[in-house]
Backbone as CSV, one residue per row, in Angstrom:
resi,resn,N_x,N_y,N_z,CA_x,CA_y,CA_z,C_x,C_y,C_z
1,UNK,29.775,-5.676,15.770,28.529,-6.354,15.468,28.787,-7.840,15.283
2,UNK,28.394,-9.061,15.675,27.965,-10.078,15.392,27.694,-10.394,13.910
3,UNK,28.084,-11.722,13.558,27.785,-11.962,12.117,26.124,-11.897,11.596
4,UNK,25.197,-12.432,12.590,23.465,-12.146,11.962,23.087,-10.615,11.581
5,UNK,23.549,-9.683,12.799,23.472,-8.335,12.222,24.015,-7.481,11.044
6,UNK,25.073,-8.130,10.752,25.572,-7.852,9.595,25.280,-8.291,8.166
7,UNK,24.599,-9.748,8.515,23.556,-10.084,7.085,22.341,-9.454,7.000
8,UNK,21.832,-9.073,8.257,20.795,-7.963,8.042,20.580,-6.574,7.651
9,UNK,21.766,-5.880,8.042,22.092,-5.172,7.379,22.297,-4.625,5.985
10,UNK,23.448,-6.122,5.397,23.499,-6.338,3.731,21.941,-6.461,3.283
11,UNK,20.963,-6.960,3.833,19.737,-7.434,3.165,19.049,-6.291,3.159
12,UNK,18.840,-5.532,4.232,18.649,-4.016,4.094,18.656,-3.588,3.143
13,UNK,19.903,-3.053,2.956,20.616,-2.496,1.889,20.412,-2.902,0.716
14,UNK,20.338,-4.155,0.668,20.117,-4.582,-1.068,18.634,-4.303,-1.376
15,UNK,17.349,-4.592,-0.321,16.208,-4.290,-0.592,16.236,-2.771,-0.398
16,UNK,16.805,-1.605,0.042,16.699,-0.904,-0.326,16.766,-0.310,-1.490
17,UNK,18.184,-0.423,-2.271,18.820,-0.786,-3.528,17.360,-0.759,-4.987
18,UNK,17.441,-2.307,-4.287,16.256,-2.806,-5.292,14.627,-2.140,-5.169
19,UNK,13.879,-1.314,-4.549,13.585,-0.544,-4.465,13.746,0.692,-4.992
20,UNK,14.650,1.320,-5.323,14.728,2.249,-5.920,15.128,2.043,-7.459
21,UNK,15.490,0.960,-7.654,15.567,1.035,-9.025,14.264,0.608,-10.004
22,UNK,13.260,-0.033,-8.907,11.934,0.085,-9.294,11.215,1.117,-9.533
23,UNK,11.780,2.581,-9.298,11.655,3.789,-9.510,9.892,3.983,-8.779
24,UNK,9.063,4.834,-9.531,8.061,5.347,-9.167,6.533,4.421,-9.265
25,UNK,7.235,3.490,-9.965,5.742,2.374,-10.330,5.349,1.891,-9.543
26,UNK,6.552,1.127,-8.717,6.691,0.278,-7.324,5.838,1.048,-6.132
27,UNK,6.232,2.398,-6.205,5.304,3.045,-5.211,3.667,3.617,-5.520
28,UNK,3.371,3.462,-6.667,2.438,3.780,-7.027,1.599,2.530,-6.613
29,UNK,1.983,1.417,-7.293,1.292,0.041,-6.880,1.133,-0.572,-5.738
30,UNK,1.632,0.424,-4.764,1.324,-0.485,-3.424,0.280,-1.020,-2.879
31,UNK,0.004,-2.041,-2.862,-0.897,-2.975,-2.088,-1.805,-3.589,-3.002
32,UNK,-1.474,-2.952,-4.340,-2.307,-3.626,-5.423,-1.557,-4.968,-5.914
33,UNK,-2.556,-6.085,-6.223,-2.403,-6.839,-7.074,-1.195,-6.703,-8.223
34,UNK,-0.209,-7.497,-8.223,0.768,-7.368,-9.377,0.173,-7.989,-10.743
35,UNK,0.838,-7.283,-12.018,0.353,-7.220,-13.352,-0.943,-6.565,-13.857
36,UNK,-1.166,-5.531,-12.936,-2.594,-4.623,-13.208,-1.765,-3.216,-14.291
37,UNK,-2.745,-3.300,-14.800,-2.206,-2.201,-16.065,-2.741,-0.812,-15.362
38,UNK,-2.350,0.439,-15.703,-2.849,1.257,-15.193,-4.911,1.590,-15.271
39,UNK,-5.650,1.095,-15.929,-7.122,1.119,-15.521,-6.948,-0.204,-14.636
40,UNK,-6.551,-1.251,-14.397,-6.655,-2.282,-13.737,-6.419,-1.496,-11.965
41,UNK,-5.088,-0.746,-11.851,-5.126,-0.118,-10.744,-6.124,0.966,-10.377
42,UNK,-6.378,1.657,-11.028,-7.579,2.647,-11.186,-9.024,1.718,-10.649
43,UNK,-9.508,0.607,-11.643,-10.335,0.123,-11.166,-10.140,-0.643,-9.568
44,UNK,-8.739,-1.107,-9.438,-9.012,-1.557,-7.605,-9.022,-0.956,-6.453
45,UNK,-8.707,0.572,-7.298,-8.862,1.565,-5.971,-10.071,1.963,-5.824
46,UNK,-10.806,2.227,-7.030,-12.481,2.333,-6.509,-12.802,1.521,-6.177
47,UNK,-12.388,0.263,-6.395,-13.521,-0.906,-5.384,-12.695,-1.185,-4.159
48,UNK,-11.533,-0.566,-3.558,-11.406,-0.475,-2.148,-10.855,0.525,-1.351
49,UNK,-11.351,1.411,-2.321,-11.860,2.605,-1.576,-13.679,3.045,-1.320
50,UNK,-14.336,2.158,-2.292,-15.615,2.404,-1.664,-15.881,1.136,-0.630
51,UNK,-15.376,0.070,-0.517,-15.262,-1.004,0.806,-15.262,-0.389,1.417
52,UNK,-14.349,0.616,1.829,-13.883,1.342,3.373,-14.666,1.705,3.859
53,UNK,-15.746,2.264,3.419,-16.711,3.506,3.580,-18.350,2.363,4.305
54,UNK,-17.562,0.976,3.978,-18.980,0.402,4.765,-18.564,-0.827,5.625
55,UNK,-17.422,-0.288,5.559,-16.912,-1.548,7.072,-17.474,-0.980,8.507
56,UNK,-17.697,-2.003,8.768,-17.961,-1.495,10.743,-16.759,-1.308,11.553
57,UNK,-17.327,-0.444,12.928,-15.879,-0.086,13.495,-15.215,-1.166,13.918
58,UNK,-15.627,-2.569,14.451,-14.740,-3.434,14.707,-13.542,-3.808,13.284
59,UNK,-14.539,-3.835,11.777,-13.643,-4.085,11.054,-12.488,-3.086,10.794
60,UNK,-12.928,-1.679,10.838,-11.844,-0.567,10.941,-10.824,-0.997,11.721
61,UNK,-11.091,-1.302,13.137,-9.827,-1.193,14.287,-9.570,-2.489,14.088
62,UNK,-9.813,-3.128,13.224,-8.386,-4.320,12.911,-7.561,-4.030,12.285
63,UNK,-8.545,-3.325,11.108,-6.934,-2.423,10.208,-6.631,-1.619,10.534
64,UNK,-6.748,-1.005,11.910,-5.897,0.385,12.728,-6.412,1.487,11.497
65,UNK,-7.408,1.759,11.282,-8.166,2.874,10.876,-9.449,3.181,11.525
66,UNK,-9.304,4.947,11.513,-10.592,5.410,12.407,-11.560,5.524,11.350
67,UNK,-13.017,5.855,11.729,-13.839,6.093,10.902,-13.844,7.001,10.120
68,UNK,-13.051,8.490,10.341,-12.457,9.409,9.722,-11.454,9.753,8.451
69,UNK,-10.993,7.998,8.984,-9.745,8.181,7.863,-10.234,6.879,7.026
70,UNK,-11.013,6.753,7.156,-11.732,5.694,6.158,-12.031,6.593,5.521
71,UNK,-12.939,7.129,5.988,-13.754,8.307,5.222,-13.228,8.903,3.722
72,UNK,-12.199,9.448,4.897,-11.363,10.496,3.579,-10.259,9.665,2.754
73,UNK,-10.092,8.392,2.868,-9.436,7.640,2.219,-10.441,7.041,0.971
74,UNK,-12.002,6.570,1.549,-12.752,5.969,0.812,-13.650,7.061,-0.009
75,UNK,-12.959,8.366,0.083,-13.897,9.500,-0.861,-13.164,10.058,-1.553
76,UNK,-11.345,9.494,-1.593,-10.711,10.162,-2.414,-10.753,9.702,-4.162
77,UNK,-10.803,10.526,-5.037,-10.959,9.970,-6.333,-9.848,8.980,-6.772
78,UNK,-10.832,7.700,-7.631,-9.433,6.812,-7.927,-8.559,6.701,-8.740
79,UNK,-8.202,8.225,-9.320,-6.735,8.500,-10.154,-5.873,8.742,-8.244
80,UNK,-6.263,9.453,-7.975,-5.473,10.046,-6.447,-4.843,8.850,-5.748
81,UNK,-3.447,9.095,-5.507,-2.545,8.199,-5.061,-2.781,7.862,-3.505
């Protein structure tokens, strides 16, 4: 391997690393806003999970979602991960 592939590699690895020692929170919070307390996350999933449910299809197929999986994404309750 070349020396760039091999710093990519290490960087990999360390963000993998660091990732897991963020344990289960890190994955819980994805895509949310950082420093939301748990009702803070609760409350941003109902307000974008009921968004979903009234975007048009052009706005869907920008975010590579069908109307289907809006659907069942924007009707799931917002404790549900």
């Amino acid at each position: 391997m070349n020396g760039l592939s091999d710093v990519r590699l290490t960087l990999h690895s360390q963000e993998l690393a660091k990732g897991q020692d963020n344990g289960t929170r890190a994955a819980n919070m994805r895509n949310a806003p950082s420093g939301l307390g748990r009702w803070g996350l609760f409350w941003h999933r109902l307000h974008t999970r009921k968004a979903l449910l009234v975007l048009s299809p052009e706005q869907l197929q920008d975010i590579g979602l069908s109307r289907e999986q809006a659907r069942e994404e924007g009707l799931k309750p917002f404790w549900r991960i």
